[in-house]
N, C-alpha and C positions, 0 to 999 in steps of 0.2 A: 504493500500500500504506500502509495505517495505520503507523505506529511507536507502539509501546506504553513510554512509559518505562520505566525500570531497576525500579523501584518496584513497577510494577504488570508487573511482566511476570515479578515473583517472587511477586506474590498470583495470577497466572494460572497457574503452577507451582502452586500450590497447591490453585486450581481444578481443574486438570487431575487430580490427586491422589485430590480429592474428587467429581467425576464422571464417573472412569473408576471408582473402586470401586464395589463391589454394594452397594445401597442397604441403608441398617440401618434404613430406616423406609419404609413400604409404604403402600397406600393404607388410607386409615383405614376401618375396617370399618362395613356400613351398621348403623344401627338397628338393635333388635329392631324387628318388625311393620311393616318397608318389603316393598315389592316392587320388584326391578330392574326396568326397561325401557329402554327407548332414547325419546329425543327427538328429533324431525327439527325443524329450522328452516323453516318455510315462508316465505323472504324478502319475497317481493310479496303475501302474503297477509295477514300480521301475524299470525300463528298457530303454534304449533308442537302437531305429533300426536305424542302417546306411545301407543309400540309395546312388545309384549311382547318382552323383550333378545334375544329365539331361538328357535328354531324357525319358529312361522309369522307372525311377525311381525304379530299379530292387534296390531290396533289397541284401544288400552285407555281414552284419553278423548283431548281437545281442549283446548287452552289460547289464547284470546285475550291474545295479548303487545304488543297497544295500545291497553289497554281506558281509556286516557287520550287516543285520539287527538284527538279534538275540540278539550280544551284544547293539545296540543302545534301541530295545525296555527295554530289561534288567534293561538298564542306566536310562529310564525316568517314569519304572516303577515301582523301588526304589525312586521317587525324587517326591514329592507330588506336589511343582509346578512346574516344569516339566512336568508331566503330564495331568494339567491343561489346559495347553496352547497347549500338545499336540494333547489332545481332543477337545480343542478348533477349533483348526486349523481342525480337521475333520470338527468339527458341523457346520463350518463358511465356511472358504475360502473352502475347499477340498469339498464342496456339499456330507457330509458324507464317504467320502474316505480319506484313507493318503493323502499326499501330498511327492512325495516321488523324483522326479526329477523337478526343474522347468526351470534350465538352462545350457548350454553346451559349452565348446569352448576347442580345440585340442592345443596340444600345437606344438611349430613350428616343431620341429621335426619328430612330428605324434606319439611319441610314449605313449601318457597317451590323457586321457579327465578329464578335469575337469567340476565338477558338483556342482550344489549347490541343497540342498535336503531341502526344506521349513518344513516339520516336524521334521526333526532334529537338524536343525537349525545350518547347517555344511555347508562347502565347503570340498572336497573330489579328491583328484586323482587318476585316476583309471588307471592302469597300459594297454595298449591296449590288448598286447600279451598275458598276464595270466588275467587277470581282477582281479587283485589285487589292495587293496589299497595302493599308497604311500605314502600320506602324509592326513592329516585333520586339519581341521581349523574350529572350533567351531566359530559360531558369537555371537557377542554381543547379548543379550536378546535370543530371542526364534521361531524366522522362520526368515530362508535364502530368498531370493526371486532375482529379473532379476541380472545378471549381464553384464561388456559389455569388451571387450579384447581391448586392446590396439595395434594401427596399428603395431607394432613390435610384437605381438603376444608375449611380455615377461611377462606382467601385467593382472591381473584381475580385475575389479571392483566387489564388490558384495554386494547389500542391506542390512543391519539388518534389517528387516522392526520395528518391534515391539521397535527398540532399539535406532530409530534414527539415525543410522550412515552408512556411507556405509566404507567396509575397499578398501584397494587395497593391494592386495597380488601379490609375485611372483609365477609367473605359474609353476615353474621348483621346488621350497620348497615349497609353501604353506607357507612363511614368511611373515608378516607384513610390506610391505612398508611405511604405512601411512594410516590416514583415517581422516573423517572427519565428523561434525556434519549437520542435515538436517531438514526440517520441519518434518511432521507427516508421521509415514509409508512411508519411500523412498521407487520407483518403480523401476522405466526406469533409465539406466545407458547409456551416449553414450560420448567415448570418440569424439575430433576432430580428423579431420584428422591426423596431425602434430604431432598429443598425446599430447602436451602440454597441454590443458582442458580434463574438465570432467564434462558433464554436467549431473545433477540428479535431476527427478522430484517426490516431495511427494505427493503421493494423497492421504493422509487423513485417516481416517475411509472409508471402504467399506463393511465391514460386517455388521452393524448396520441394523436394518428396519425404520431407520429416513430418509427414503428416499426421503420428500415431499420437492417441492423446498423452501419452507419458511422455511425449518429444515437446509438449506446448511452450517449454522451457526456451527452447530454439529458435523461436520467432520473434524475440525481439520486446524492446519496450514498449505496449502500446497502453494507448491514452487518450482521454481525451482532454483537450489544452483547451481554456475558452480565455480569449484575451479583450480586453477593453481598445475599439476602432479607433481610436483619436491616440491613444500612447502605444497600441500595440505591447502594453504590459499585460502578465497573464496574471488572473484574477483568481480562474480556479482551475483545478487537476483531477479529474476524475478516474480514478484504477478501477476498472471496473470487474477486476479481478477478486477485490478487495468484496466487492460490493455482490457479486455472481456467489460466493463461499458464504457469505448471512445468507444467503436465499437459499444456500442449499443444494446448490448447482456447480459446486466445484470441476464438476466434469465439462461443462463448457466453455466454449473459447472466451477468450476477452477481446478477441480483434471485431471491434463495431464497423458496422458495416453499414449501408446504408440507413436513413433515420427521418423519422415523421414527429415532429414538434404538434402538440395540441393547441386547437385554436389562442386560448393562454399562455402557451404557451407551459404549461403547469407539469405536464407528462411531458416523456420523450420514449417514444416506439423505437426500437433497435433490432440490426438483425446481428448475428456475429455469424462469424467464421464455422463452417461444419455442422450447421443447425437448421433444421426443415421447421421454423417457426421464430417468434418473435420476444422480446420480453418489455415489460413496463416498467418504466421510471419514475419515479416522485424526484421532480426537483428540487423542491423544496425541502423535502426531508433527507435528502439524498439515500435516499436507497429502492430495489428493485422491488416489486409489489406484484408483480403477477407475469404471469410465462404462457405465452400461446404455443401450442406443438400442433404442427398442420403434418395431413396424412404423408405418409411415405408412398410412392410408387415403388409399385414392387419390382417394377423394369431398371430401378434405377440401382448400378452398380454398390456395393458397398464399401469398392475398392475409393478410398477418400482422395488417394493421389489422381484419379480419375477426374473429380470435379475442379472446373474451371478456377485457379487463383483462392482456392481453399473456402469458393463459397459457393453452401448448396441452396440457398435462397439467396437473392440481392435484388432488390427495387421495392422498395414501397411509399407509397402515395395515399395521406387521407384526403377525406371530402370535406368540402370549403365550411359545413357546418360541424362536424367534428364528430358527426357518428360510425360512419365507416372507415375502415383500411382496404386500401386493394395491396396486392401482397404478389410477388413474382416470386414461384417457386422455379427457381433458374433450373435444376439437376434433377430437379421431379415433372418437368415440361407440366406445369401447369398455371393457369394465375387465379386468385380465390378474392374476394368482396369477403371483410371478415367484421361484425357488431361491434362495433369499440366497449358497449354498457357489457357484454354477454360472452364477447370473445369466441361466440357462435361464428363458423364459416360457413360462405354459402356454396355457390355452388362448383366445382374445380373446372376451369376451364382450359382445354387441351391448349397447349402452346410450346410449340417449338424454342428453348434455352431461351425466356424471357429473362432480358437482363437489366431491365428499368420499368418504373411504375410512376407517371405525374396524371394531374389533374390536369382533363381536355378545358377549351376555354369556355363551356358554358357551364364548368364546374360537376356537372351529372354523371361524367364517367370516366375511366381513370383509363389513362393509353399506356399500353407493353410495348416493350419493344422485341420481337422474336429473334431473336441475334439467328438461332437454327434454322430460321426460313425467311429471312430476310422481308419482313413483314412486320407492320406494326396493328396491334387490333387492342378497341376500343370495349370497353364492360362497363355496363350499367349500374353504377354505386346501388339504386333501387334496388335490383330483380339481380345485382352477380352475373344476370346474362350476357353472352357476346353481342354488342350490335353488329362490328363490321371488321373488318381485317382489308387492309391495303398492300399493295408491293412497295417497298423503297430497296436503294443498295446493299453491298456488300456488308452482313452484320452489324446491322442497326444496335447501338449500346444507347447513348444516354438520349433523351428527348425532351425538349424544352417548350412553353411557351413563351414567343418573340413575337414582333410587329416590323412588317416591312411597309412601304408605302403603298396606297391603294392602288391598285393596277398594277403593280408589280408581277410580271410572269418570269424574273430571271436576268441575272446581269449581260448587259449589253456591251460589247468592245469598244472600244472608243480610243 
């Protein structure tokens, strides 16, 4: 278990304070003359499709997000470790493939995306109109990975995984606002409501085949770190190791993995590493309060070196009123709508290695991304059921909603 000195363990009181209350500042409203849609990441493709935010999830244009690759492979094929790592990041995290978009978020305007490309180990803006690059921001060490926007949509968070730090850049230069240091391999990035926190969880090693649980020793520090936005001082430390052994669960991992905050922000839903379900947090009290276990498919291997990055569920997403979770059981090919009050699931819906779960933009249904079938499909918070399933790219991972300008079909050359 962490120990928090006396000092910061009364700025973490005070944290707690200010991300259990109801945010007094919301997401910043888009432009006039944008249009919502959603963005899917196609990893191995280097491309991300924008889809209309709901309904039929009609595809609305195409973004090339390594329309620099030429000169990047150049860069790391002159660079002996550089290329290392870039291979690495094939042989490991990318299951043999680049790894070439893993996260997206538009800037208020609508007129650029920003991306962060885990083989390159960049953040990048991409002009919407021409698809040109504006700005880049190399990270520390050597693969980019999750970022998270800031409710004014001016700020980005984004992981160095390999490098320990996450930066925060501005969305409009690609300048360095600040950053800060973290346990092993930072992931998940989620600002609060209000923006004033940030909270960051590291999960460890995940490529290794030390996968047995007696080996959990081997993966590293992880944590979750939440630092205050304006000093990028860290406020609190959460070992969730610490926290997993009161509950009685010593047998599961402590690497957090993707995460849904309560409208309050007051709970925090988590998945960790090696678990086909979820667990629940009290913020406030700081400790875990209850553990959802979703079914096992029995097709699914039980060899653990098998599953993707050491996780057998990753994506979840609740509903804008705070009664449902949709839930991506990544390694179980299924994705489940689960009673926040009840922890009742509903119904398993078949889906090819879903590896992300957000809220569509009319809020009613939560969008997967099929990484196994390169397809993204839409479930109804109400009823659990599938409404629709679309084609995009090469292993669609992370999916966003963003705003480009109305009539937008797709960057133009110029």
């Amino acid at each position: 278990m962490v120990r928090i000195p006396r000092v910061l363990s009364a700025l973490a009181a005070v944290a707690l304070l200010a991300v259990t209350a109801p945010a007094a500042v919301g997401q910043a409203a888009p432009a006039e003359g944008l249009r919502e849609v959603l963005f899917v990441g196609n990893n191995w493709e280097g491309t991300a499709d924008v889809l209309a935010s709901s309904g039929d999830l009609a595809r609305v244009g195409r973004i090339d997000v390594v329309p620099d690759k030429a000169e990047r492979l150049r860069e790391i094929y002159l660079n002996p470790v550089k290329l290392g790592f870039f291979l690495g990041i094939r042989a490991s995290a990318g299951e043999g493939h680049d790894q070439f978009v893993d996260d997206m978020y538009t800037t208020p305007d609508g007129s650029a995306v920003v991306v962060s490309r885990p083989s390159f180990a960049d953040v990048v803006s991409i002009d919407i109109r021409t698809g040109r690059i504006n700005w880049r921001f190399p990270v520390a060490g050597y693969r980019a990975d999750h970022m998270a926007v800031s409710p004014d949509g001016t700020r980005v968070a984004v992981s160095a995984s390999t490098a320990n730090t996450v930066h925060v850049l501005d969305i409009a230069t690609g300048r360095q606002t600040g950053s800060f240091s973290t346990g092993d391999k930072p992931h998940e990035n989620v600002f609060s409501r209000d923006g004033r926190y940030l909270w960051n969880s590291a999960i460890g090693e995940v490529t290794s085949a030390l996968d047995a649980s007696w080996l959990d020793w081997t993966k590293g520090d992880r944590k979750i770190t939440v630092v205050d936005t304006q000093t990028f001082r860290t406020v609190r430390v959460i070992d969730m190791r610490a926290r997993l052994d009161a509950f009685g669960r010593s047998d599961l991992s402590d690497a957090v993995r993707p995460v849904s905050f309560s409208p309050d922000e007051s709970k925090l839903y988590f998945q960790v590493s090696f678990f086909n379900g979820f667990l629940e947090y009290d913020v406030a009290t700081d400790r875990i309060t209850r553990l959802k276990i979703l079914p096992e498919n029995p097709a699914t291997s039980t060899d653990r070196t098998t599953w993707v990055n050491d996780s057998r569920h990753h994506g979840m997403s609740m509903s804008p009123d705070g009664s449902k979770l949709c839930v991506a059981g990544t390694m179980d090919d299924y994705a489940t709508v689960v009673d926040r009050a009840t922890l009742a699931e509903g119904p398993l819906v078949p889906a090819s290695k879903p590896y992300w779960a957000t809220v569509d933009g009319s809020g009613t249904a939560c969008v997967i991304s099929e990484s196994g079938a390169d397809r993204v499909t839409a479930i109804d918070f109400a009823t659990g059921e599938k409404r629709v399933s679309v084609p995009v790219g090469d292993h669609p991972q992370r999916v966003r909603i963003g705003h480009v300008p109305a009539g937008w079909t797709g960057p133009v050359a110029r």
